[in-house]
C-alpha positions as CSV (number, residue, x, y, z in Angstrom):
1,X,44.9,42.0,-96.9
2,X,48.6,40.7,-97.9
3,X,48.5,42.5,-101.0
4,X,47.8,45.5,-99.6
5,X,50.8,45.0,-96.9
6,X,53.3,43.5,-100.3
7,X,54.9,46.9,-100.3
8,X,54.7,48.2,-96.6
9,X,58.2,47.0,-95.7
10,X,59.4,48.6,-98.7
11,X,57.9,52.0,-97.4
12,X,59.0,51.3,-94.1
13,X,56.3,50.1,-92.1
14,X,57.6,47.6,-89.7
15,X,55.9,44.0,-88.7
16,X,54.5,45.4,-85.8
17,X,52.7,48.1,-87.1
18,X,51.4,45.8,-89.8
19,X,50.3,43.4,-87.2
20,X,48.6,46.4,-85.2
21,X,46.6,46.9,-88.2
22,X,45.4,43.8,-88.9
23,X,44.3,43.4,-85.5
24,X,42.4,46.6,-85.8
25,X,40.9,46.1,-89.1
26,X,40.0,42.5,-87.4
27,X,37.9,44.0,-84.0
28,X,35.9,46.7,-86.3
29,X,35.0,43.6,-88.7
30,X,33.9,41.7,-85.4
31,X,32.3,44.8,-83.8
32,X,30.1,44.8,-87.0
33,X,29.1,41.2,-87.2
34,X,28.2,41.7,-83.4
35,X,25.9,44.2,-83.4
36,X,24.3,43.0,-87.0
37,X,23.7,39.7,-84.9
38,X,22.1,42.0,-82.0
39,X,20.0,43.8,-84.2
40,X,18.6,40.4,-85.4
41,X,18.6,39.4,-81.8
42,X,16.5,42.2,-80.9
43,X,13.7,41.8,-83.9
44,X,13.4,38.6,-83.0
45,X,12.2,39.3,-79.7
46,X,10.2,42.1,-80.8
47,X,8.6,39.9,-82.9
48,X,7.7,37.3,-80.2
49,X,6.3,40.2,-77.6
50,X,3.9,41.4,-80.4
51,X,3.0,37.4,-81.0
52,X,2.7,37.0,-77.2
53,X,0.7,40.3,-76.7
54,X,-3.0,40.1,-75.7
55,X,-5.6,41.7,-78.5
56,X,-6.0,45.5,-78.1
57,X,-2.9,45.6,-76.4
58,X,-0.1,48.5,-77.5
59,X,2.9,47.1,-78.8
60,X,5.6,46.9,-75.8
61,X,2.5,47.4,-73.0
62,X,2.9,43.5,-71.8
63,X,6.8,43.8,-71.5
């Protein structure tokens, strides 16, 4: 990231606004990881119900 920010205070942009970005750039990299984790999260459980589930049964029908 500090090489795209090596010429920001030559354009201008101040230390704060930097900083603003890198926080910004930081939640949205989190926000992804999380939900990637729920979505394995989620298809692991899936994966247990239909394990769990009784013959004949419909997936989701013994939730």
């Amino acid at each position: 990231m500090e090489v795209y920010f090596g010429g920001a205070e030559d354009l201008g942009i101040t230390e704060e606004e930097m900083a603003a970005v890198r926080a910004m750039v930081m939640a949205v990299s989190a926000g992804r990881v999380f939900f990637q984790s729920k979505t394995v999260v989620n298809k692991m459980k899936a994966a247990d119900r239909d394990e769990e589930a009784e013959p004949g049964c419909d997936p989701g029908c013994c939730d």
